[in-house]
C-alpha positions in Angstrom: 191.0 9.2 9.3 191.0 12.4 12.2 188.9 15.1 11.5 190.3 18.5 11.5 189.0 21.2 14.3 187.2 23.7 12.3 184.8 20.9 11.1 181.7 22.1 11.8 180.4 18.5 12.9 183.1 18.7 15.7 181.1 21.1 18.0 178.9 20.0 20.7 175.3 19.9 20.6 173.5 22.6 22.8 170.3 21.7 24.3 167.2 23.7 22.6 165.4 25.8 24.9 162.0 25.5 25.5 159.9 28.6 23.9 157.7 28.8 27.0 161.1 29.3 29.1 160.2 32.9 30.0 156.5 32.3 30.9 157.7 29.7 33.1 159.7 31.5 34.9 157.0 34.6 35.7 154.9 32.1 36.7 157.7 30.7 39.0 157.9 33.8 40.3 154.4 35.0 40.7 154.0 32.2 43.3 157.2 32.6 45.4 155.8 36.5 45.8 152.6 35.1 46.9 153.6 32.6 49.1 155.7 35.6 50.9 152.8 37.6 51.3 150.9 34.8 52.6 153.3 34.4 55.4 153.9 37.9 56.1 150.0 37.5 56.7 150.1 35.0 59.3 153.0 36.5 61.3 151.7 39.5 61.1 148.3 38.0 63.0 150.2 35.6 65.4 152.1 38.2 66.2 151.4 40.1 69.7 149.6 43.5 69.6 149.6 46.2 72.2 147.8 46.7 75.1 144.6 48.5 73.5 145.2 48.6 70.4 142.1 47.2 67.8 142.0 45.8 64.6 145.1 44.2 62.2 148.2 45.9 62.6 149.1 47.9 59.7 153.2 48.4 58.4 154.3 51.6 59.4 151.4 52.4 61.5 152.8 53.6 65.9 149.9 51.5 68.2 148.1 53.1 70.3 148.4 53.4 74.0 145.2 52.6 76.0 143.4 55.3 78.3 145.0 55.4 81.7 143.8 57.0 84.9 142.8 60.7 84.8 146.2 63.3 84.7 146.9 64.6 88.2 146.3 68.4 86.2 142.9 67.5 85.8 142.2 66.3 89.3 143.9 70.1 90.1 141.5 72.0 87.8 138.6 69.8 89.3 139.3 71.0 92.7 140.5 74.4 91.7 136.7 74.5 90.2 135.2 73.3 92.9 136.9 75.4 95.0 136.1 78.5 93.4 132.2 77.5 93.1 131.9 77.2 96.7 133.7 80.6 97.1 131.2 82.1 94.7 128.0 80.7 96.6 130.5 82.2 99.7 130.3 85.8 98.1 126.7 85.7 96.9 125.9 84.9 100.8 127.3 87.7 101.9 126.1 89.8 98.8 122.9 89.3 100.5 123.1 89.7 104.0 124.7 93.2 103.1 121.9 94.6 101.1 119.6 93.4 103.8 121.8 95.0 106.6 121.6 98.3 104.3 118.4 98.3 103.9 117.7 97.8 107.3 120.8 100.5 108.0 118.8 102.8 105.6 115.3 102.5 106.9 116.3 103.1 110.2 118.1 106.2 109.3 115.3 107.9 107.4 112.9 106.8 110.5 115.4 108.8 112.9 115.8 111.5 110.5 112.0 112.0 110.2 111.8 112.0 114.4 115.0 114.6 114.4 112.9 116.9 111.9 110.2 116.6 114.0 111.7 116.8 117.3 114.2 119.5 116.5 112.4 122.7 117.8 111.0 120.8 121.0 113.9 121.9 123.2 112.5 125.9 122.0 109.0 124.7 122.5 109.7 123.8 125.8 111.1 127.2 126.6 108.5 128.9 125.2 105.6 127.2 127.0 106.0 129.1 129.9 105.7 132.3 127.9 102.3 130.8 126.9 101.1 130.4 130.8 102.3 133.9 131.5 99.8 135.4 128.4 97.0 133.0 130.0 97.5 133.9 133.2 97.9 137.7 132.5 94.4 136.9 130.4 92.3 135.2 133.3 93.7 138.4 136.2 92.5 140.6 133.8 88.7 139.9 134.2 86.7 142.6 133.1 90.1 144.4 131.4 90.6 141.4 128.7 88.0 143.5 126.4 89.7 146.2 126.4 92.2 147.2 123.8 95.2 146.1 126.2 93.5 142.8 127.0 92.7 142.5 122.8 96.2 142.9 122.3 97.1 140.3 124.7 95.1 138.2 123.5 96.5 138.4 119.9 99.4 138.5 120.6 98.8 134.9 122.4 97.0 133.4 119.7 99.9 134.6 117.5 102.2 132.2 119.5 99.9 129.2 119.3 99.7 129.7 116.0 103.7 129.7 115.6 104.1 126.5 118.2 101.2 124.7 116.1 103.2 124.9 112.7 105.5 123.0 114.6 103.7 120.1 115.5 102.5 121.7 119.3 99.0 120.8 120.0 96.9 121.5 123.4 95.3 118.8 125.4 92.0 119.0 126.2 91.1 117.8 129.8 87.8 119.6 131.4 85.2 117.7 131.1 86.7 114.9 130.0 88.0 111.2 131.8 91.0 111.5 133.9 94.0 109.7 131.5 97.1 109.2 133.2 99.1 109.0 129.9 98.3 112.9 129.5 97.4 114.0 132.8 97.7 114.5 136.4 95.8 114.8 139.3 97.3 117.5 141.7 93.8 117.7 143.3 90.4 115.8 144.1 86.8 117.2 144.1 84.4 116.2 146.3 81.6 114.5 145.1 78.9 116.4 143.5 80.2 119.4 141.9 79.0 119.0 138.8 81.1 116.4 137.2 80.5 112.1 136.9 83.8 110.3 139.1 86.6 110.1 137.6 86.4 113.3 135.0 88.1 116.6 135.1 86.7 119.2 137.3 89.5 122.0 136.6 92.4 122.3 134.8 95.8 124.1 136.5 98.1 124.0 133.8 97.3 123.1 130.4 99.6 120.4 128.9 100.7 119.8 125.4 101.7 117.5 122.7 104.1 117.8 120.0 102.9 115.6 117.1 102.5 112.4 119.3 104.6 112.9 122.0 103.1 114.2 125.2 105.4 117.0 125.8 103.9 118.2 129.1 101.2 116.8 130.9 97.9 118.6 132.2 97.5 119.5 135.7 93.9 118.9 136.8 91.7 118.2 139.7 89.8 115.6 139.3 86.3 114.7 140.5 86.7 111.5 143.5 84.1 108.2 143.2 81.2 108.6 145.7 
């Protein structure tokens, strides 16, 4: 006898499920995960690295570049440096050899400013020597006048002079009596031997000479007594 459709013994059987269906398939897919990281692992190891660069590569991460050779700027601040150094030892050279020239430049200058200051009258002091003769002479002709009031005025008046001329630097030389010395004196005259003085010395004295400070202005005039 056929069975009518709606019969509920007419449908098909569906197979039951397992109840561990959903904890299979984590699991399934728990390992598929980790066997992708594992070979994401080991290509990223085998895999070339750059010129350089250290350690693991890491995702994201640029490599570095190795050091190359130094920049040409910094070879060009090198020399640039060096340059100015040896310009600087350059300077400090001639620093020094200036301030020596200077100094030099300076002493020099006060030493001839000194000799000006003292030499600066001597052309007057010249001029007025023979106005000191004259007064001596005038003395000496006067023999037995020279103590009287003309000859004591004279006389002061030629001390006064020496006095000026001294302030000045003038001093006499002193020759009578003493060794003949070329540097200050000269012989215009001989003695003969015997008169009173050893050879060599100064007999008599024709013209006095003079220095002014240590420069022999005039030399002496003086006869001077001959070896025997």
């Amino acid at each position: 006898m056929p069975r009518k459709k709606d019969d509920p013994t007419t449908k098909p059987i569906q197979p039951e499920a397992p109840a561990d269906a959903g904890a299979a398939g984590e699991a399934e897919a728990s390992a598929t995960q980790e066997t992708a990281g594992a070979e994401a692992a080991v290509q990223q190891e085998v895999s070339p690295r750059p010129a350089g660069e250290t350690g693991p590569a890491q995702d994201g991460a640029e490599p570095q570049e190795a050091a190359g050779p130094a920049s040409p700027d910094l070879d060009q601040l090198q020399a640039r440096i060096a340059q100015l150094e040896a310009r600087e030892r350059e300077l400090a050279d001639q620093y020094v050899r200036l301030l020596a020239e200077f100094d030099n430049y300076r002493r020099r200058t006060r030493q001839e400013m000194e000799a000006l200051r003292l030499t600066a009258a001597e052309r007057l002091i010249v001029d007025m020597l023979p106005v000191m003769d004259g007064l001596d002479q005038a003395l000496a002709a006067a023999g037995e006048d020279a103590a009287s009031p003309l000859g004591q005025g004279v006389r002061l008046i030629r001390q006064q002079l020496a006095d000026v001329l001294a302030r000045h630097g003038l001093t006499p030389i002193e020759a009578v009596g003493r060794p003949f010395d070329p540097n200050t004196m000269e012989a215009v005259a001989e003695a003969e031997p015997g008169e009173g003085a050893p050879p060599g010395y100064v007999v008599e004295e024709y013209r006095r000479g003079y220095r002014l400070h240590n420069k022999v202005l005039r030399p002496s005039l003086v006869k001077v007594a001959a070896a025997r």
